[in-house]
One Martini backbone bead per residue (centre of mass of N, CA, C, O) as a GRO file, in nm:
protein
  163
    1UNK     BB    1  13.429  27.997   9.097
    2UNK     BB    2  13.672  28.215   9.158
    3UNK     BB    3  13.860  28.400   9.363
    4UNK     BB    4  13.795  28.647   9.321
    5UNK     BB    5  13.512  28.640   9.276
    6UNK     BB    6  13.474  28.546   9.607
    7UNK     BB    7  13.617  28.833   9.716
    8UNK     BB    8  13.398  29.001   9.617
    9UNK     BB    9  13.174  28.907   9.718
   10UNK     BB   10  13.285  28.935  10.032
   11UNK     BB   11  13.306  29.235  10.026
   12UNK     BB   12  12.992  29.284   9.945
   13UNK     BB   13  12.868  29.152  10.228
   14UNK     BB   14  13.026  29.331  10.446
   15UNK     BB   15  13.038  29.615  10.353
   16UNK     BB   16  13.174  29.816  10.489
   17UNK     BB   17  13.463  29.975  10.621
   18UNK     BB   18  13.543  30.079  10.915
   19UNK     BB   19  13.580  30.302  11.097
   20UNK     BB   20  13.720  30.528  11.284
   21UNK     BB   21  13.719  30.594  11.585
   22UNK     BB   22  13.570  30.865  11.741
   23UNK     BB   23  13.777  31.133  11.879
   24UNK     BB   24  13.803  31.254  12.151
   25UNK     BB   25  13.702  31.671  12.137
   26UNK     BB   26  13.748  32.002  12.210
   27UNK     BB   27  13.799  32.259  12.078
   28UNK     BB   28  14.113  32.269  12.109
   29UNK     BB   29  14.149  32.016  11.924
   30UNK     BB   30  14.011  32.125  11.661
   31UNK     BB   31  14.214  32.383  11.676
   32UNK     BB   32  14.458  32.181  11.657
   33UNK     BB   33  14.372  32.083  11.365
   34UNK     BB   34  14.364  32.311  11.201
   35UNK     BB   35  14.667  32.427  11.304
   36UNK     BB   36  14.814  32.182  11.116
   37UNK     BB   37  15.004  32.140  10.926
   38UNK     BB   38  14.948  32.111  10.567
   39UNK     BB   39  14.720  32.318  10.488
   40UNK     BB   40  14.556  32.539  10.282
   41UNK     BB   41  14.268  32.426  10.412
   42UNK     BB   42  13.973  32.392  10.677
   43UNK     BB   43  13.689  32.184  10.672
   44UNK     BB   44  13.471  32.213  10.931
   45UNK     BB   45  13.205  31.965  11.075
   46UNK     BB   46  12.867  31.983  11.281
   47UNK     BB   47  12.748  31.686  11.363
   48UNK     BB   48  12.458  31.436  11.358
   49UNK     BB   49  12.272  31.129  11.348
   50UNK     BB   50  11.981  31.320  11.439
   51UNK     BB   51  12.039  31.514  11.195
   52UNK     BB   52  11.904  31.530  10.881
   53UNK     BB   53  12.114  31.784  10.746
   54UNK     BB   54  12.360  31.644  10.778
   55UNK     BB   55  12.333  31.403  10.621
   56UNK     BB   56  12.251  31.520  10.363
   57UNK     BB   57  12.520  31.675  10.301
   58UNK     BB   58  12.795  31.492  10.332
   59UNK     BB   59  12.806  31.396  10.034
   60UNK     BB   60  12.914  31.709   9.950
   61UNK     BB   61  13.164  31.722  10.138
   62UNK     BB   62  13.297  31.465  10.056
   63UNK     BB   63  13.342  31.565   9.750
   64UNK     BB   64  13.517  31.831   9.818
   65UNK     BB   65  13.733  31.677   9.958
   66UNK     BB   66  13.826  31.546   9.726
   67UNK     BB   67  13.846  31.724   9.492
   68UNK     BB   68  14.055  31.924   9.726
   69UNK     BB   69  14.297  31.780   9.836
   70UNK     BB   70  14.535  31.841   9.660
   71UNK     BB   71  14.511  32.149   9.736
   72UNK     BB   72  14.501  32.112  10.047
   73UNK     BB   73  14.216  32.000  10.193
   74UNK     BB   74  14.088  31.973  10.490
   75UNK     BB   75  13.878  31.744  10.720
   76UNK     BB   76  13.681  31.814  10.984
   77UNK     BB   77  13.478  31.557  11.207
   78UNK     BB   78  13.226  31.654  11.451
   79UNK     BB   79  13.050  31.467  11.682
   80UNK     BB   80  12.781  31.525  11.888
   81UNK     BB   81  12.701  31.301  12.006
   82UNK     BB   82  12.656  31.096  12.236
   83UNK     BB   83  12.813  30.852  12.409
   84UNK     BB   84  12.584  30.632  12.323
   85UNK     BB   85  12.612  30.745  11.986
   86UNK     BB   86  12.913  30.639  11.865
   87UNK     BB   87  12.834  30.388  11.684
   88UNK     BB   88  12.627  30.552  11.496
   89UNK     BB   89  12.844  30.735  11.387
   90UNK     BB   90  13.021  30.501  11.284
   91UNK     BB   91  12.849  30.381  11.079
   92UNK     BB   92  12.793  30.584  10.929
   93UNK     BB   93  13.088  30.668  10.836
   94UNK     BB   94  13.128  30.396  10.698
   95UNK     BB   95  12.897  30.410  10.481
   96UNK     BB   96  13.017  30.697  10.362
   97UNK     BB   97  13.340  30.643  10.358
   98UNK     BB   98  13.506  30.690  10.614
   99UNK     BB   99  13.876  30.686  10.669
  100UNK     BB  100  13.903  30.888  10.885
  101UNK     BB  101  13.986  31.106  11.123
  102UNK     BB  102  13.763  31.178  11.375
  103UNK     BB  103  13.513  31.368  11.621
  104UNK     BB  104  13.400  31.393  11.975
  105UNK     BB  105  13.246  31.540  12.165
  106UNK     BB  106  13.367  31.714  12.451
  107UNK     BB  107  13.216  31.806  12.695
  108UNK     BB  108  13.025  32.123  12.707
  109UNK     BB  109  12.830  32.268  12.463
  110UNK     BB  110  12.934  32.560  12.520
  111UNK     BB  111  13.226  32.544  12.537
  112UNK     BB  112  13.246  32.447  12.284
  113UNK     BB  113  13.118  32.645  12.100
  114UNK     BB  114  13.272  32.894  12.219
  115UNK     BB  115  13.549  32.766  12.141
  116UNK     BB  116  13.485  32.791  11.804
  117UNK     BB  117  13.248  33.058  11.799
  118UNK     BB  118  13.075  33.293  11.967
  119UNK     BB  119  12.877  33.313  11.702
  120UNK     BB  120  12.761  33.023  11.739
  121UNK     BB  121  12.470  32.898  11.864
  122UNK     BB  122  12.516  32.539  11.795
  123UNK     BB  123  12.372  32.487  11.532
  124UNK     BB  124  12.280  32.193  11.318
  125UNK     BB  125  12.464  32.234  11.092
  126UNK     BB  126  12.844  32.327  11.141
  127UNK     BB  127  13.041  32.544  10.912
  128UNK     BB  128  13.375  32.548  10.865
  129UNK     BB  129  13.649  32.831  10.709
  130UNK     BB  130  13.992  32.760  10.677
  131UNK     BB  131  14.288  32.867  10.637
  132UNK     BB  132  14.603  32.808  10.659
  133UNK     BB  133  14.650  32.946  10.947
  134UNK     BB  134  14.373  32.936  11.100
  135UNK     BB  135  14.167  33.121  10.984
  136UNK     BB  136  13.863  33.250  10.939
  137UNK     BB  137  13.632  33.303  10.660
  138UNK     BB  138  13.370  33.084  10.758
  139UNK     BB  139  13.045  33.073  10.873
  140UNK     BB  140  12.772  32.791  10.900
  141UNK     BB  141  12.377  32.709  11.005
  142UNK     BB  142  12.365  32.487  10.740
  143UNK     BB  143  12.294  32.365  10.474
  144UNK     BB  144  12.516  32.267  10.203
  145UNK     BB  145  12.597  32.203   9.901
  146UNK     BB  146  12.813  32.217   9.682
  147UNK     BB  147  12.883  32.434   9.553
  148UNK     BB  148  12.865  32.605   9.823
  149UNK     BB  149  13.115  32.469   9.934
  150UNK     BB  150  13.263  32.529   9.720
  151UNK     BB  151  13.331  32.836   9.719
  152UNK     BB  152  13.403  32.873   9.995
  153UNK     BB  153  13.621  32.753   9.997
  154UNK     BB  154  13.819  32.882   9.730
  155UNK     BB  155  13.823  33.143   9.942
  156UNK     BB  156  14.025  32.991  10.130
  157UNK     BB  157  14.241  32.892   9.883
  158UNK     BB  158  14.170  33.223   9.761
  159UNK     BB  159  14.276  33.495   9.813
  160UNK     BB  160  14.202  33.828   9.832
  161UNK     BB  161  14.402  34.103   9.786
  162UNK     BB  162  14.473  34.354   9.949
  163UNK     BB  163  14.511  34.685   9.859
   0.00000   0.00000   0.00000
């Protein structure tokens, strides 16, 4: 066996790449990541790990996410779980192949839900899809396929003008 052989081997045996630890984020954070200069439109999705259409979903988010990278679209990841669930929340997240910072709830859930939206129920999955400014252009609480994230998308990053 050759040396890249074994180093091949070696790392298709340690599993995924271990995710960067989710931020501690009341809503204030996560709408201050949201108006963070530099995204053409930000798409914030909020998860956790025993709700099952969130996981199903994940990987269409991530999709939609890699798709539209180059156009500017930032992904904001928001894990709802308990601080004690936060270890499988970075599992989940290394799983699917998250590289990137992402964030977990802290605080009240009512004032985290009121302060990100609201009219929002507090139901996950729930997708929030903002423009360049930071202006709220849809949000949805249910799973939602690629194509569907793909439209929601699209529309934040050209909107329509105005007669």
């Amino acid at each position: 066996m050759s040396i890249a052989q074994a180093i091949l081997l070696a790392a298709t045996l340690q599993g995924p790449a271990a995710a960067p630890p989710p931020v501690p984020a009341d809503a204030a954070a996560v709408l201050a990541e949201v108006r963070r200069p530099g995204a053409a439109a930000v798409l914030v999705n909020v998860w956790a790990t025993w709700c099952a259409p969130c996981r199903e979903e994940f990987p269409d988010l991530l999709h939609v996410a890699r798709d539209f990278k180059d156009r500017g679209l930032r992904l904001v990841l928001v894990s709802v779980d308990f601080e004690e669930a936060a270890p499988d929340a970075r599992a989940f997240l290394a799983q699917e192949g998250v590289d990137f910072p992402t964030f977990i709830r802290t605080g009240k859930d009512e004032a985290f839900v009121d302060g990100l939206e609201p009219e929002w129920s507090g139901a996950i999955p729930a997708t929030f899809v903002y423009d360049a400014s930071g202006k709220l252009v849809r949000f949805w609480e249910t799973k939602a396929s690629y194509p569907v994230i793909k439209k929601r998308v699209l529309e934040a990053l050209h909107p329509k003008e105005d007669p």
